[in-house]
PDB file of N, CA, C, O and CB in Angstrom:
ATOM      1  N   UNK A   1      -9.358 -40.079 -19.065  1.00  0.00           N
ATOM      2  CA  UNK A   1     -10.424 -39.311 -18.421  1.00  0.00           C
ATOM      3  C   UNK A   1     -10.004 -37.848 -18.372  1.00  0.00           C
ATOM      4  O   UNK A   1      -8.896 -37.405 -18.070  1.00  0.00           O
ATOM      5  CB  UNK A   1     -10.729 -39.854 -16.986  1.00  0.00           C
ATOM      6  N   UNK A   2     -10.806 -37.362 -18.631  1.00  0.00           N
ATOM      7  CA  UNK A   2     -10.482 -35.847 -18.705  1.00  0.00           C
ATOM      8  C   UNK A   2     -10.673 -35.054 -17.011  1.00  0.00           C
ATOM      9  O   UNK A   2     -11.180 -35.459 -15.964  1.00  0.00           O
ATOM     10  CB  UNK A   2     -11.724 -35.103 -19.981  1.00  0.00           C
ATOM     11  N   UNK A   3      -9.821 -33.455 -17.504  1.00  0.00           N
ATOM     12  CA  UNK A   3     -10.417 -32.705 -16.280  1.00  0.00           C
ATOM     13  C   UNK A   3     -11.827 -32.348 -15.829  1.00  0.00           C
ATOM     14  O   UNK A   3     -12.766 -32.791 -16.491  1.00  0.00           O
ATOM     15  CB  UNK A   3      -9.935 -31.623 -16.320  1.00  0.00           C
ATOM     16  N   UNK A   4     -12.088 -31.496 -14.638  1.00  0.00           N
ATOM     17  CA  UNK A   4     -12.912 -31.364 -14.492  1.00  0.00           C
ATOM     18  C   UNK A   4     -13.124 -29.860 -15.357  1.00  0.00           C
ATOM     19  O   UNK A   4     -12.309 -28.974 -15.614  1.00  0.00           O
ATOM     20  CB  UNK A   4     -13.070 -31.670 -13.236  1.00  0.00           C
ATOM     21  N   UNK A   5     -14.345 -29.974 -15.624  1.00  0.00           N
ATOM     22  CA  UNK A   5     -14.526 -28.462 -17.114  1.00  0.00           C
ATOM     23  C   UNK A   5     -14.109 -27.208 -16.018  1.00  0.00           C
ATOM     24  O   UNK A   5     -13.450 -26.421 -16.698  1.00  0.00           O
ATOM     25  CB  UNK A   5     -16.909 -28.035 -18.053  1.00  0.00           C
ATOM     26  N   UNK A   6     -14.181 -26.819 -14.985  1.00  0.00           N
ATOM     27  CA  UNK A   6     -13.649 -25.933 -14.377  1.00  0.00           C
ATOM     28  C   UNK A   6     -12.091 -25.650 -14.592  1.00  0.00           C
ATOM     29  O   UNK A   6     -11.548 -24.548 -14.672  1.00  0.00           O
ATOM     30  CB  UNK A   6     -13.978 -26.200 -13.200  1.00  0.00           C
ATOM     31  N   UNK A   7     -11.536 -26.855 -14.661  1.00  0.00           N
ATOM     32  CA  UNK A   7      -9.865 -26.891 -14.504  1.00  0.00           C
ATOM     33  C   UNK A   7      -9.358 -26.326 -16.176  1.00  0.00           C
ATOM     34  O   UNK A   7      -8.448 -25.584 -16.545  1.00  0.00           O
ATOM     35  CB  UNK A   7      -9.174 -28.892 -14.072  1.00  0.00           C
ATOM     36  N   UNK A   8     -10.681 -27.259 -17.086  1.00  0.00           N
ATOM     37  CA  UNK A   8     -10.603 -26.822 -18.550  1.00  0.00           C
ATOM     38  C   UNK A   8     -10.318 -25.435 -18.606  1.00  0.00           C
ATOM     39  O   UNK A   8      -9.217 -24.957 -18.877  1.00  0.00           O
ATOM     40  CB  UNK A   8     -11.881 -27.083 -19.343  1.00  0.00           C
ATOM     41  N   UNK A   9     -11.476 -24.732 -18.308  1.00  0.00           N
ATOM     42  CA  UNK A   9     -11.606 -23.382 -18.584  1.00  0.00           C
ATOM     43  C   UNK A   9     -10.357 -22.422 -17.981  1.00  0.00           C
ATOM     44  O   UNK A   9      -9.924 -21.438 -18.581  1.00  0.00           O
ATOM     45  CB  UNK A   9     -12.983 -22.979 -18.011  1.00  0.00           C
ATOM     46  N   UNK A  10      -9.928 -22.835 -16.852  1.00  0.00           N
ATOM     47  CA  UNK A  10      -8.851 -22.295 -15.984  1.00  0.00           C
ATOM     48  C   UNK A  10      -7.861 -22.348 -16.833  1.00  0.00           C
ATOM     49  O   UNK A  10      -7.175 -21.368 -17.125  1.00  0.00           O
ATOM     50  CB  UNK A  10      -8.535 -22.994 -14.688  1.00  0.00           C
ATOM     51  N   UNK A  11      -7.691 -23.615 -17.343  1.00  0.00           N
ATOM     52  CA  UNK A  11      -6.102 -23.838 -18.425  1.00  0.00           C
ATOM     53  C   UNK A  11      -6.483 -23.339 -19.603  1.00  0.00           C
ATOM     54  O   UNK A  11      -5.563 -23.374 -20.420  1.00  0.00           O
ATOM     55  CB  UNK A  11      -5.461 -25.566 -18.814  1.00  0.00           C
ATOM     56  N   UNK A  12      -7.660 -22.806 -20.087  1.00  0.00           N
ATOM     57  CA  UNK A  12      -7.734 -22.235 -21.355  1.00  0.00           C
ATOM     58  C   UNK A  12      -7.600 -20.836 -21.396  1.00  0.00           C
ATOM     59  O   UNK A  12      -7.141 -20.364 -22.436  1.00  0.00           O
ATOM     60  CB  UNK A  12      -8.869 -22.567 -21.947  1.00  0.00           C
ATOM     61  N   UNK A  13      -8.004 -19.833 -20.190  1.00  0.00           N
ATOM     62  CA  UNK A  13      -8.531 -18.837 -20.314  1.00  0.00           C
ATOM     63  C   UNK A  13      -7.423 -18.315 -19.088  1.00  0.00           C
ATOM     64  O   UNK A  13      -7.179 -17.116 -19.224  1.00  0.00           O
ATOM     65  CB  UNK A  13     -10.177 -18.851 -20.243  1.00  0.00           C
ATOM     66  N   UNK A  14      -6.759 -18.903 -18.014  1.00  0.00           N
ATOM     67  CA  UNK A  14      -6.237 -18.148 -16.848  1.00  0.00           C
ATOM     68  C   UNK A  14      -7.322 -18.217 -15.575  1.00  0.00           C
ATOM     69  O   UNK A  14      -8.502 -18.429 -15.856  1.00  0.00           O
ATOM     70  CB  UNK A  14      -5.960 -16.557 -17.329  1.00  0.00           C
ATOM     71  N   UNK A  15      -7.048 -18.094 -14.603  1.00  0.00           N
ATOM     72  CA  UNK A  15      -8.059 -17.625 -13.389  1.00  0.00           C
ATOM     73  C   UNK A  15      -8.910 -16.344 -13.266  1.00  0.00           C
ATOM     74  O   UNK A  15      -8.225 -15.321 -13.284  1.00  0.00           O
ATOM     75  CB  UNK A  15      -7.300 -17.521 -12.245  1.00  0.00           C
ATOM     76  N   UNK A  16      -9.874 -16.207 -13.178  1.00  0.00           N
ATOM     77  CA  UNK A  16     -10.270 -14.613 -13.005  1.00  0.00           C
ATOM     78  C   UNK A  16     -10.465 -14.330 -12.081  1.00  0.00           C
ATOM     79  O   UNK A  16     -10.848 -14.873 -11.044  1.00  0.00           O
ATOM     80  CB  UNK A  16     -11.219 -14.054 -13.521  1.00  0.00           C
ATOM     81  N   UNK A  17     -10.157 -13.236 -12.442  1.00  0.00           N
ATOM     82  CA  UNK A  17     -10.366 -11.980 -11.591  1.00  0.00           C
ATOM     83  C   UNK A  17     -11.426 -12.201 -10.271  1.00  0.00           C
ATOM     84  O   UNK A  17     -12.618 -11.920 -10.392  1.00  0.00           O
ATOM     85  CB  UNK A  17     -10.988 -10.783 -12.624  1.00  0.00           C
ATOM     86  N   UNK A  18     -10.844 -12.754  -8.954  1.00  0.00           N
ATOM     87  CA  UNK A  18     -12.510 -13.136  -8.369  1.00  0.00           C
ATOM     88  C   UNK A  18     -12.894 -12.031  -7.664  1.00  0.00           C
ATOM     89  O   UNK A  18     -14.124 -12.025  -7.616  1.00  0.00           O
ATOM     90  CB  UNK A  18     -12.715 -14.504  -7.258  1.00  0.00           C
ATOM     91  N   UNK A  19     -12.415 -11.074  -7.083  1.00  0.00           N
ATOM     92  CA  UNK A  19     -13.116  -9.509  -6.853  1.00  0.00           C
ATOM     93  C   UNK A  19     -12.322  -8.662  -7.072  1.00  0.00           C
ATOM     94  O   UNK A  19     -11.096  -8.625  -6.971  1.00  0.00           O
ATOM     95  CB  UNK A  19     -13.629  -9.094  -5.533  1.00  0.00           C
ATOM     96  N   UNK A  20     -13.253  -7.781  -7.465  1.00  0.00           N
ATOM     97  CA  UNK A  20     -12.578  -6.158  -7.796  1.00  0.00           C
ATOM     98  C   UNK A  20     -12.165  -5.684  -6.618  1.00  0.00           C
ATOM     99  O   UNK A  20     -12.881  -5.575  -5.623  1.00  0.00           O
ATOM    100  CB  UNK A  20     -13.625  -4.949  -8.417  1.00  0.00           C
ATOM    101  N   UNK A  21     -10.891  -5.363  -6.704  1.00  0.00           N
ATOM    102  CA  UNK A  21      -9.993  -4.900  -6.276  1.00  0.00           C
ATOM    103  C   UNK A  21     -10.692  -3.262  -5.425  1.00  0.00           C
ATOM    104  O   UNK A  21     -11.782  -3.210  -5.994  1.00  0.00           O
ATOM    105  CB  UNK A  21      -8.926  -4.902  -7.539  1.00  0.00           C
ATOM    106  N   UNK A  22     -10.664  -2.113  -4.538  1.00  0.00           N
ATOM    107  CA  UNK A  22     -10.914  -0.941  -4.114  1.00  0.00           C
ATOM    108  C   UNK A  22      -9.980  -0.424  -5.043  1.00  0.00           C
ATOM    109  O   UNK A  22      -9.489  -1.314  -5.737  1.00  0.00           O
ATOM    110  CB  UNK A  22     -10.799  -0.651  -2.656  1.00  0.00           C
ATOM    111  N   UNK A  23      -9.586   0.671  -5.278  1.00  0.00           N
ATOM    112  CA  UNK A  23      -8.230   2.073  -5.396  1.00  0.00           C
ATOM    113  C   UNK A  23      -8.464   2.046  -3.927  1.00  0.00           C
ATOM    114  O   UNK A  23      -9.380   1.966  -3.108  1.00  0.00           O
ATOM    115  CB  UNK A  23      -8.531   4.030  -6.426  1.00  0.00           C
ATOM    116  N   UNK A  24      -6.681   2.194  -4.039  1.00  0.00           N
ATOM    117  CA  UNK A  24      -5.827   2.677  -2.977  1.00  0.00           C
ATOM    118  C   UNK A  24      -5.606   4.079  -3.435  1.00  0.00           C
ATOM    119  O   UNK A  24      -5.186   4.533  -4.500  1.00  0.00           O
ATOM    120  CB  UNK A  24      -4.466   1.827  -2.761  1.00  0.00           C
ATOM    121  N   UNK A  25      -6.131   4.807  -1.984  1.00  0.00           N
ATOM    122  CA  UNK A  25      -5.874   5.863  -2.113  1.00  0.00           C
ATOM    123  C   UNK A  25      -5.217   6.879  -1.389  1.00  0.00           C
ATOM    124  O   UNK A  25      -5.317   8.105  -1.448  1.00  0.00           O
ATOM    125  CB  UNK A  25      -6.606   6.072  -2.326  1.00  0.00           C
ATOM    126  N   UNK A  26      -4.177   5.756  -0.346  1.00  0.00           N
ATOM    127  CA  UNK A  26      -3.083   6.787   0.609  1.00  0.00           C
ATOM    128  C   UNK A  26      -3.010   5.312   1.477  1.00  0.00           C
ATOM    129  O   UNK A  26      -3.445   4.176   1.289  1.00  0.00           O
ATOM    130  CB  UNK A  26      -3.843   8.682   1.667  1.00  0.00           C
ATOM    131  N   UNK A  27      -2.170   6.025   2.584  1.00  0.00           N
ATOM    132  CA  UNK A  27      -2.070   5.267   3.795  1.00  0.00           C
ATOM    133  C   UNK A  27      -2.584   6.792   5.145  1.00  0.00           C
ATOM    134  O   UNK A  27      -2.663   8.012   5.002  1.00  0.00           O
ATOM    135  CB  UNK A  27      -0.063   4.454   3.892  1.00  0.00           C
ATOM    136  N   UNK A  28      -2.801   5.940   6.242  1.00  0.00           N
ATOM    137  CA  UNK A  28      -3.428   6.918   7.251  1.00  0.00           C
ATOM    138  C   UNK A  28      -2.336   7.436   7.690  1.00  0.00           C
ATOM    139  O   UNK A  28      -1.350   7.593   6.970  1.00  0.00           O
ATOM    140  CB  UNK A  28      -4.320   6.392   8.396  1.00  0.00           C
ATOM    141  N   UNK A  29      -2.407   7.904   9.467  1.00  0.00           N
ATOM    142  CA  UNK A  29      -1.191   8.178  10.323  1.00  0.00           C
ATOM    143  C   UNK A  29      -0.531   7.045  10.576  1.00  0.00           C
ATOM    144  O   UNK A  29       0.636   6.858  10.234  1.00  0.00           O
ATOM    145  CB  UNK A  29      -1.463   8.795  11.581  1.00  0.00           C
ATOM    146  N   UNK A  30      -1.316   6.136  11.254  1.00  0.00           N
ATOM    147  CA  UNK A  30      -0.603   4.508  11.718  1.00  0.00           C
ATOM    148  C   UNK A  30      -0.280   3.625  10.702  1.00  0.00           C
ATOM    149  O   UNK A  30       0.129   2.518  11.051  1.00  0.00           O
ATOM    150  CB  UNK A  30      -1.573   3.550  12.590  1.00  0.00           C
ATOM    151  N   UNK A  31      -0.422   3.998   8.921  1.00  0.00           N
ATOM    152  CA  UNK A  31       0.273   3.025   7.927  1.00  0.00           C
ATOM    153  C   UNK A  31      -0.930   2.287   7.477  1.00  0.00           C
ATOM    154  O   UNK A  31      -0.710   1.433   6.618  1.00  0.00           O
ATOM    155  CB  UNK A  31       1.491   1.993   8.587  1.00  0.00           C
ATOM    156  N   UNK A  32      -2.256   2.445   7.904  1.00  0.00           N
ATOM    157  CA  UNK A  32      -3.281   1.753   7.615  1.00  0.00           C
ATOM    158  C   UNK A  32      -3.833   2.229   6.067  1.00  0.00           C
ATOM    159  O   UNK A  32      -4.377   3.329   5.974  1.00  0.00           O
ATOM    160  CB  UNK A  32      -4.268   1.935   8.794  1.00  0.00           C
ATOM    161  N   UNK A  33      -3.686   1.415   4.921  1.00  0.00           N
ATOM    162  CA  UNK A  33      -4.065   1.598   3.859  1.00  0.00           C
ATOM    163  C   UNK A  33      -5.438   2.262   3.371  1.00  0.00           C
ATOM    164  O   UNK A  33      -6.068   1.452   2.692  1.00  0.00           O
ATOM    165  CB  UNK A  33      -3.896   0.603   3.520  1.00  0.00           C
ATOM    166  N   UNK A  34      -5.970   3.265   3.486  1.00  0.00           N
ATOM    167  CA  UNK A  34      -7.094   3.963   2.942  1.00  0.00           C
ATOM    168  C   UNK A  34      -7.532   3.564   1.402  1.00  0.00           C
ATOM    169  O   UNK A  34      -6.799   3.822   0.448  1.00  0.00           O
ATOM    170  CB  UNK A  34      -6.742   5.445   3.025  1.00  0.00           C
ATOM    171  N   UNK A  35      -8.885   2.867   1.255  1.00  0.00           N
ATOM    172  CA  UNK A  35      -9.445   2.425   0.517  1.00  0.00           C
ATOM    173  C   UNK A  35     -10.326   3.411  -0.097  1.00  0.00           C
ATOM    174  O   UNK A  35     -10.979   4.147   0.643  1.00  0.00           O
ATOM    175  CB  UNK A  35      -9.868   1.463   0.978  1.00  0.00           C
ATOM    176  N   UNK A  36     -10.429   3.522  -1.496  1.00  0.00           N
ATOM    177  CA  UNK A  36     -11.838   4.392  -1.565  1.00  0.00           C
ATOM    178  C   UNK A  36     -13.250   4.227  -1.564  1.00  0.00           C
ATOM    179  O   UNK A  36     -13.999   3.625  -2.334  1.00  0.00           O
ATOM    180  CB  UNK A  36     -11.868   4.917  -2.457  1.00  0.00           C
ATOM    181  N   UNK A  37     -13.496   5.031  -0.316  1.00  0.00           N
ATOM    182  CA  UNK A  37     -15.126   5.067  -0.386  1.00  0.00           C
ATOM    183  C   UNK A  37     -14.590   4.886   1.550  1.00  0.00           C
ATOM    184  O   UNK A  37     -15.609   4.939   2.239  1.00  0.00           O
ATOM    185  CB  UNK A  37     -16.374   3.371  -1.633  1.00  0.00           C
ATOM    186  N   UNK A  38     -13.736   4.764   2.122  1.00  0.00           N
ATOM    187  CA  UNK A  38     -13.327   4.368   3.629  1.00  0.00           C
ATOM    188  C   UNK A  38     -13.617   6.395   3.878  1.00  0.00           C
ATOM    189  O   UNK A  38     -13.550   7.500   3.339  1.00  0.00           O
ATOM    190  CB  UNK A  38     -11.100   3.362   3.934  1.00  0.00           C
ATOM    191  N   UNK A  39     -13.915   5.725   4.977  1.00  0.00           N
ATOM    192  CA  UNK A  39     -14.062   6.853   5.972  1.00  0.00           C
ATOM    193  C   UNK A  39     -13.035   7.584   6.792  1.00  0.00           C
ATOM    194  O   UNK A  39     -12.640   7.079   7.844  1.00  0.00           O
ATOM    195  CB  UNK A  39     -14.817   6.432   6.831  1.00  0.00           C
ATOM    196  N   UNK A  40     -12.607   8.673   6.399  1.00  0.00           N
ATOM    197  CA  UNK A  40     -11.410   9.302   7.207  1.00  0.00           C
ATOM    198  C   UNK A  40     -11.863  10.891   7.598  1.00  0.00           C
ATOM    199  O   UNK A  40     -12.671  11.670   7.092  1.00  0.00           O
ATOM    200  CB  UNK A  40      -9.881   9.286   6.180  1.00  0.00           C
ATOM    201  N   UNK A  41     -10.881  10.982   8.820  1.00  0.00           N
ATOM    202  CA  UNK A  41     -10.722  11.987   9.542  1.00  0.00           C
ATOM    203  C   UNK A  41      -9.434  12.854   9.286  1.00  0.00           C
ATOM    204  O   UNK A  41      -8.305  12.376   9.398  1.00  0.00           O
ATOM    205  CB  UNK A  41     -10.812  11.524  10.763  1.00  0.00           C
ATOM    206  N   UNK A  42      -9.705  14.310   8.894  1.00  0.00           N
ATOM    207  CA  UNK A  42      -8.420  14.993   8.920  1.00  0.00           C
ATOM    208  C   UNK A  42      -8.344  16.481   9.866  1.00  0.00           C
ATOM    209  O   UNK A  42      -9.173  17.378  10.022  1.00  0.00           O
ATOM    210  CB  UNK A  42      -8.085  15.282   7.340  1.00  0.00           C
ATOM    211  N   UNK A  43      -6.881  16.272  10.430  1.00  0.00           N
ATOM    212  CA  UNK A  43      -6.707  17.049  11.769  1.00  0.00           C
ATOM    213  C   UNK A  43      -5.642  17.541  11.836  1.00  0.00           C
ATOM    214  O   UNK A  43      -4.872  16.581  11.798  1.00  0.00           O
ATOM    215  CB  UNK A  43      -6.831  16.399  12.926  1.00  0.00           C
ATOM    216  N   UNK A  44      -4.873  18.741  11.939  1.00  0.00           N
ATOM    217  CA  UNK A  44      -3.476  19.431  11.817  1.00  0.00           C
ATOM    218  C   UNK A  44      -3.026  19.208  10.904  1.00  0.00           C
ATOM    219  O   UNK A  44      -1.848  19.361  11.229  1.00  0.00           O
ATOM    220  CB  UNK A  44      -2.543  19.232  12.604  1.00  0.00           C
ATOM    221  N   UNK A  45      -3.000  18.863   9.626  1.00  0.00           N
ATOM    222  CA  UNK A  45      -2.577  17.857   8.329  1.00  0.00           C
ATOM    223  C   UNK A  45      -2.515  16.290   8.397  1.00  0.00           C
ATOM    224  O   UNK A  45      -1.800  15.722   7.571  1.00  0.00           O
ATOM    225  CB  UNK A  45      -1.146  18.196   7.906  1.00  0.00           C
ATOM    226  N   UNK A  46      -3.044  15.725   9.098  1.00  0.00           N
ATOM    227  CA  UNK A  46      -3.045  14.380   8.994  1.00  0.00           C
ATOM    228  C   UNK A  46      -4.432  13.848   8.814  1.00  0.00           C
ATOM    229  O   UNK A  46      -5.569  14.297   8.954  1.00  0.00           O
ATOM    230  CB  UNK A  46      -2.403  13.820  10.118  1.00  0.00           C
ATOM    231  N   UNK A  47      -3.736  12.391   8.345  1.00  0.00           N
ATOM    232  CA  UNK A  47      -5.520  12.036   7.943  1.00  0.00           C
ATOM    233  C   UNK A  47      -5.473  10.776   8.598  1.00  0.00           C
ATOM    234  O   UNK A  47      -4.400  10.177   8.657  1.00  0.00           O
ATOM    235  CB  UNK A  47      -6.128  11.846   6.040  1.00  0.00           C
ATOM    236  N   UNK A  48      -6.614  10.253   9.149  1.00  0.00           N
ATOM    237  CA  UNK A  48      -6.903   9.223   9.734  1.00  0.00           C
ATOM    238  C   UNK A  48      -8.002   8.197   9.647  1.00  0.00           C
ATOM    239  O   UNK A  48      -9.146   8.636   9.762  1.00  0.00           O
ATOM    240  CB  UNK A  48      -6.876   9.583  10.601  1.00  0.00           C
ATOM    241  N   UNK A  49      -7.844   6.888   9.460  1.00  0.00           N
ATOM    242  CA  UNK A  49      -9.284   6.487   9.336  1.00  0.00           C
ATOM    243  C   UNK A  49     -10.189   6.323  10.633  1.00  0.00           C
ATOM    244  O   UNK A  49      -9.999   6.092  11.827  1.00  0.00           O
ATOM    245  CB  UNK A  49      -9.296   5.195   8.640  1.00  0.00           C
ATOM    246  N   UNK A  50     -11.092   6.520   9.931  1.00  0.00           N
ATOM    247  CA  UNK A  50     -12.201   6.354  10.981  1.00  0.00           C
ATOM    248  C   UNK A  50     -12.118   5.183  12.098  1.00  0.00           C
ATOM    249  O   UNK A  50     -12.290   5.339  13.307  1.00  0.00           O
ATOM    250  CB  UNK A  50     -13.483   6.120  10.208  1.00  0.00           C
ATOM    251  N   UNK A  51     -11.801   3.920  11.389  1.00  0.00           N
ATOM    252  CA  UNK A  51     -11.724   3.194  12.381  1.00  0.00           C
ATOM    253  C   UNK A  51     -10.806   3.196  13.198  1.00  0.00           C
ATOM    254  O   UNK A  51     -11.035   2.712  14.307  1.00  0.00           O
ATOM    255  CB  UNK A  51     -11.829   2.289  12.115  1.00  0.00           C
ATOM    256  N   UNK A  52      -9.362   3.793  12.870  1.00  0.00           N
ATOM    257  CA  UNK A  52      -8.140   4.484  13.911  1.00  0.00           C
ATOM    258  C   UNK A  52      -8.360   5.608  14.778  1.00  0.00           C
ATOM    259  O   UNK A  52      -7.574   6.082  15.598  1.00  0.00           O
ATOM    260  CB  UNK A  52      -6.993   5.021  13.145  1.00  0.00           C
ATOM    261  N   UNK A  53      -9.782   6.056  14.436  1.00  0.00           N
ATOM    262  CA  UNK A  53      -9.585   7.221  15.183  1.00  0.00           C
ATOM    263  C   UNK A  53      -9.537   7.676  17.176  1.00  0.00           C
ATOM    264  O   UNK A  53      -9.136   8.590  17.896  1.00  0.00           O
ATOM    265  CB  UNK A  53     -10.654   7.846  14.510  1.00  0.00           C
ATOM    266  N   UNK A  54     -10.166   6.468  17.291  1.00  0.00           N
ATOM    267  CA  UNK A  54     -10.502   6.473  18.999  1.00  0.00           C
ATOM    268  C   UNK A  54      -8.644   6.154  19.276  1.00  0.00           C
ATOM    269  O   UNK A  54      -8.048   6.940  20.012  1.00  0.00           O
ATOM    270  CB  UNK A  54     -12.014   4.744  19.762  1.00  0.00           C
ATOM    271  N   UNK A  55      -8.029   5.217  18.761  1.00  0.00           N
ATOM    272  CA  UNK A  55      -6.482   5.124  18.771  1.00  0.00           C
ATOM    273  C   UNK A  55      -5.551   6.296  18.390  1.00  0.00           C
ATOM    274  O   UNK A  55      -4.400   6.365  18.821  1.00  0.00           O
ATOM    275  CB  UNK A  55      -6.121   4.091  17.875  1.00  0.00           C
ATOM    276  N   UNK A  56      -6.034   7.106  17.661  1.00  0.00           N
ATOM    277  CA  UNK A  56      -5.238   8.090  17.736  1.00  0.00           C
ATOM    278  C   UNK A  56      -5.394   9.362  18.662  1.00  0.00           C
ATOM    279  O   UNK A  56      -4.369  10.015  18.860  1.00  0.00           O
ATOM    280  CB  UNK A  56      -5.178   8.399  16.598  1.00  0.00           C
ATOM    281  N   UNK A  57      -6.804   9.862  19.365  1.00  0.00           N
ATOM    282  CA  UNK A  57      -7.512  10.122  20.430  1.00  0.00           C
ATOM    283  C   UNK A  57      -6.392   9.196  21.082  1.00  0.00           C
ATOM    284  O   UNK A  57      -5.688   9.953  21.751  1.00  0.00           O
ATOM    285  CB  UNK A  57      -9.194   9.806  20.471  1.00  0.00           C
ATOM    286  N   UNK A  58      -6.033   8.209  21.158  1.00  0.00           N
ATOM    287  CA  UNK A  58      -5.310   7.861  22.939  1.00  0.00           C
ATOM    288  C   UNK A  58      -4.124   7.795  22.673  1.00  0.00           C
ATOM    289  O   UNK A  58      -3.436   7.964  23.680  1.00  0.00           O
ATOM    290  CB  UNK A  58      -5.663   6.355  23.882  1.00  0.00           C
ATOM    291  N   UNK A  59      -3.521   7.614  21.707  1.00  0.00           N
ATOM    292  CA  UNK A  59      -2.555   7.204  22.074  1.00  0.00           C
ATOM    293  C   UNK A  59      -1.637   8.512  21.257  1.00  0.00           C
ATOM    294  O   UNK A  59      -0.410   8.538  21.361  1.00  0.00           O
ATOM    295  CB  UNK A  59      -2.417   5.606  21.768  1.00  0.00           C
ATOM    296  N   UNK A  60      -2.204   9.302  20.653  1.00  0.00           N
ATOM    297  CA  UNK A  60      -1.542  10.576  20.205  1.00  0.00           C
ATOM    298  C   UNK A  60      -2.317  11.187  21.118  1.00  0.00           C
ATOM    299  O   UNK A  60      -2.128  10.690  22.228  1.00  0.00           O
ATOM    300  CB  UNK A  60      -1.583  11.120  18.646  1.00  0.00           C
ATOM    301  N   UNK A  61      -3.171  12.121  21.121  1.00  0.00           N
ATOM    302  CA  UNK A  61      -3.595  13.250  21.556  1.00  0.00           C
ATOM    303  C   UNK A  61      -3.609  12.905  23.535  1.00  0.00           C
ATOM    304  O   UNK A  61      -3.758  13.667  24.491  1.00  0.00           O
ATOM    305  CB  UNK A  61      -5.219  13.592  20.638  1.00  0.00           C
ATOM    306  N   UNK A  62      -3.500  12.202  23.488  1.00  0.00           N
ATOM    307  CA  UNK A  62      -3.569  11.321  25.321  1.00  0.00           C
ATOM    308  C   UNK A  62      -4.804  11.531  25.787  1.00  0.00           C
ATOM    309  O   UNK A  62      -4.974  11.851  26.964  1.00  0.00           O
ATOM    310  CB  UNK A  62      -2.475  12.008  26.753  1.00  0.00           C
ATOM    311  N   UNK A  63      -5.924  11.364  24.842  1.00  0.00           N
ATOM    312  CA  UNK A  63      -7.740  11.608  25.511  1.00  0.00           C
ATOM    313  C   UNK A  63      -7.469  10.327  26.421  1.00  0.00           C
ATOM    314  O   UNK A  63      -6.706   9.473  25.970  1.00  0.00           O
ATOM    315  CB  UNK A  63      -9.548  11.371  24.082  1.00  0.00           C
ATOM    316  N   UNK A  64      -8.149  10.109  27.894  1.00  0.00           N
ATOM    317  CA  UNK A  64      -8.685   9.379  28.356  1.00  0.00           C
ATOM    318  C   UNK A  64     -10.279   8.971  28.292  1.00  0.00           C
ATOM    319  O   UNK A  64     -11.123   9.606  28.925  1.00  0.00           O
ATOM    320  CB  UNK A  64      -8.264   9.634  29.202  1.00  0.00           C
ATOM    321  N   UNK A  65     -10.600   7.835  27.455  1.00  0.00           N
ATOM    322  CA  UNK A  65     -12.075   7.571  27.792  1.00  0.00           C
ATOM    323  C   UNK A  65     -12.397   6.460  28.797  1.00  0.00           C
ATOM    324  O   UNK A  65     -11.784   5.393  28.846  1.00  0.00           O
ATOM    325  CB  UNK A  65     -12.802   7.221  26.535  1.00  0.00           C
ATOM    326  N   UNK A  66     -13.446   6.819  29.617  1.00  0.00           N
ATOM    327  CA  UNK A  66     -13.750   6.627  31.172  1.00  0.00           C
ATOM    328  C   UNK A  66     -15.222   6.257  30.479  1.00  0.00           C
ATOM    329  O   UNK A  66     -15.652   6.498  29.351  1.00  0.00           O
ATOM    330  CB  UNK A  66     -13.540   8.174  32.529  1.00  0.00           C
ATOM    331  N   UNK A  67     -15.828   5.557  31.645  1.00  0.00           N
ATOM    332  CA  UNK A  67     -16.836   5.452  31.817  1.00  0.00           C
ATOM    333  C   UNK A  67     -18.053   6.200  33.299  1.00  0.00           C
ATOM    334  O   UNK A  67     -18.165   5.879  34.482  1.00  0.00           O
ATOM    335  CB  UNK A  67     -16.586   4.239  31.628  1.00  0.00           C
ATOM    336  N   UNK A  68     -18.497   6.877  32.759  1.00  0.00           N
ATOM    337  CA  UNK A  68     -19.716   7.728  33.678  1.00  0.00           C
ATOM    338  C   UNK A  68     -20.101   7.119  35.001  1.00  0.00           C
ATOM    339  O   UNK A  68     -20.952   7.660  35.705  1.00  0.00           O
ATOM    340  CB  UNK A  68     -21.182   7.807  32.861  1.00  0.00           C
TER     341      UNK A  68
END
């Protein structure tokens, strides 16, 4: 009994590629890998992503956010 034609094709051809990969295109302040097309912030020479940025607001610059 044979494989299943999926397993065929796998042993004939290799696995592909199942998503394209981003470019890497740096790391932030905190080591967080910047993707291209990601959203970043840059401030005194550093760059930050967007989604780090309320974390770097606290825990670098010492902003407190409060509520009203």
């Amino acid at each position: 009994m044979g494989d299943h034609p999926v397993v065929n094709k796998i042993q004939r051809t290799g696995f592909p590629n199942m998503v394209a990969q981003p470019e890497h295109t740096g790391i932030d302040y905190f080591g967080t890998e910047i993707l291209e097309g990601d959203d970043i912030v840059e401030y005194d020479g550093e760059i930050i992503l967007r989604d780090n940025l309320e974390r770097y607001l606290t825990e670098v610059m010492e902003f407190e956010f409060k509520t009203a």
